[in-house]
Structure formats: structure tokens, C-alpha cells
C-alpha positions as CSV (number, residue, x, y, z in Angstrom):
1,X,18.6,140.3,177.4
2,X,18.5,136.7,178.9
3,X,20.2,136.7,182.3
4,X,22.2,133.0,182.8
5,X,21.0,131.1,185.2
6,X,24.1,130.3,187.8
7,X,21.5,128.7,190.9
8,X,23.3,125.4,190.8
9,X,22.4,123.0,193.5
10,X,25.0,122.4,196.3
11,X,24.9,118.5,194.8
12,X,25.2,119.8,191.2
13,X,28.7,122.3,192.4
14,X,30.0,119.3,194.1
15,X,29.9,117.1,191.4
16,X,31.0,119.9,188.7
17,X,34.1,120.7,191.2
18,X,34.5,117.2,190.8
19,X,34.4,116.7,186.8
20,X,36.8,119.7,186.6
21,X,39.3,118.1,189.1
22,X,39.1,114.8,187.0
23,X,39.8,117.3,183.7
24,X,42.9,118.5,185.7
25,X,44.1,114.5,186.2
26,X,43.6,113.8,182.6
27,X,44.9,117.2,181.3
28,X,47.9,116.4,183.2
29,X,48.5,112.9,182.5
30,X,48.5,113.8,178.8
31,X,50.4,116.9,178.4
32,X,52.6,116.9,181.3
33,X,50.7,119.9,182.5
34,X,47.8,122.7,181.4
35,X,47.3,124.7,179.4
36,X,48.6,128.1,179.9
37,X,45.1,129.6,178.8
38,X,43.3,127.1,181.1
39,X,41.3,128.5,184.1
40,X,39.3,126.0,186.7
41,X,36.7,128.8,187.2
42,X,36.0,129.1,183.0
43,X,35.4,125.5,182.9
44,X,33.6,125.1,185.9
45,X,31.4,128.3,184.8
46,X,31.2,126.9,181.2
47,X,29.6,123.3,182.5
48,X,27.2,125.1,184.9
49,X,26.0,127.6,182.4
50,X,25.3,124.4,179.9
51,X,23.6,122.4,183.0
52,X,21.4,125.0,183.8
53,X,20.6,127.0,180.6
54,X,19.0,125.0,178.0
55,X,20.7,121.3,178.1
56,X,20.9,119.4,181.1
57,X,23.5,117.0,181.8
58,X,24.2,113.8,183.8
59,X,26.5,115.2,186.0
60,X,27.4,111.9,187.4
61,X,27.1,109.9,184.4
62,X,29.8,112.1,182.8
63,X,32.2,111.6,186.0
64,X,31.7,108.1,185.2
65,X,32.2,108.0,181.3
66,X,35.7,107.1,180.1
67,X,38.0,109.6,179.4
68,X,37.6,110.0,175.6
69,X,33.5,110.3,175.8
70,X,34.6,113.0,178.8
71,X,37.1,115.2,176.7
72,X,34.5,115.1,173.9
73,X,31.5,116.5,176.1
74,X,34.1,118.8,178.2
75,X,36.1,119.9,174.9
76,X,32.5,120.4,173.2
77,X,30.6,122.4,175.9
78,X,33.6,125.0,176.2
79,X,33.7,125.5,172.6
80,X,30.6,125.7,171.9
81,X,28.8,127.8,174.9
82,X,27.4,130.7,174.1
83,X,28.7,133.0,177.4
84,X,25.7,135.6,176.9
85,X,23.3,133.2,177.5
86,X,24.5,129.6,178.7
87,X,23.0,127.6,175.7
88,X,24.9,125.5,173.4
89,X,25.4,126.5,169.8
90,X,26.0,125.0,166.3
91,X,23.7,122.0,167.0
92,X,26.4,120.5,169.7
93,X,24.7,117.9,172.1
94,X,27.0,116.5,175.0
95,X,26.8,112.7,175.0
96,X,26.0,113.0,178.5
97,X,22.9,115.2,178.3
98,X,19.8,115.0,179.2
């Protein structure tokens, strides 16, 4: 069994707390609030697992990217991470990856 690889650099955990804080403001300005299934540590865990299991991202490049290309990759890598073993599935590439 493939263990997932959760040794983020303290740069890479700063900048994923950030992407997940700029989710929240988005999330927010569109519904009103979040979702009652949404949990900060299953999307934080769901981006580092993709970052460090198989497809790298540009962390900072997808802080940067407007919202829609954001949702896509943020909405993409949550549905489509495989949580035993941090790679992406059914041929999904973020836009922001490496």
C-alpha cells in the first residue's frame, strides 16, 4: 500500500492556508455562506495530497489565477483525488499544474 506523502514545505502550507482562505472569500461571496459539508482541513488535505503525490501545482500561480480558473482546479482536485493515495484520477489535470 502506497503511503501519501503529507511533508509539505512550510512555504508550500503557507500558501495552501492561503488558497483555502481565498476559497472561503469566494465561497462566501457567491452563496452567502458554505457549504454545510465543507471542511478547511478536507480541502487543505485534498490540495496537499495532489501537490505532493503525483501532480505538482503552482501554488502561487493558482492564488493568482482568477476566480473561475481557481474553482475549476479547486472544484477538480477535490473531486477527483484519490484519498488512498494522493493522485488524481479520471485523466483530470489542474490548469495550474506543473
Amino acid at each position: 500500500m502506497t503511503r501519501i506523502n503529507w511533508a509539505a514545505s512550510n512555504e508550500d502550507r503557507a500558501a495552501i492556508k492561503k488558497i483555502v482562505m481565498r476559497y472561503e472569500r469566494i465561497a462566501k461571496k457567491i452563496h452567502g455562506n458554505l457549504d454545510e459539508k465543507y471542511e478547511r482541513q478536507n480541502l487543505s488535505m485534498d490540495i496537499t495530497a495532489c501537490h505532493l503525490n503525483g501532480t505538482p501545482l503552482d501554488l502561487s500561480n493558482l492564488l493568482k489565477s482568477p476566480d473561475f480558473d481557481f474553482i475549476h482546479d479547486l472544484a477538480g482536485i477535490s473531486r477527483h483525488i484519490n484519498r488512498t493515495n494522493g493522485r488524481l484520477e479520471s485523466h483530470f489535470l489542474p490548469r495550474c499544474a506543473i
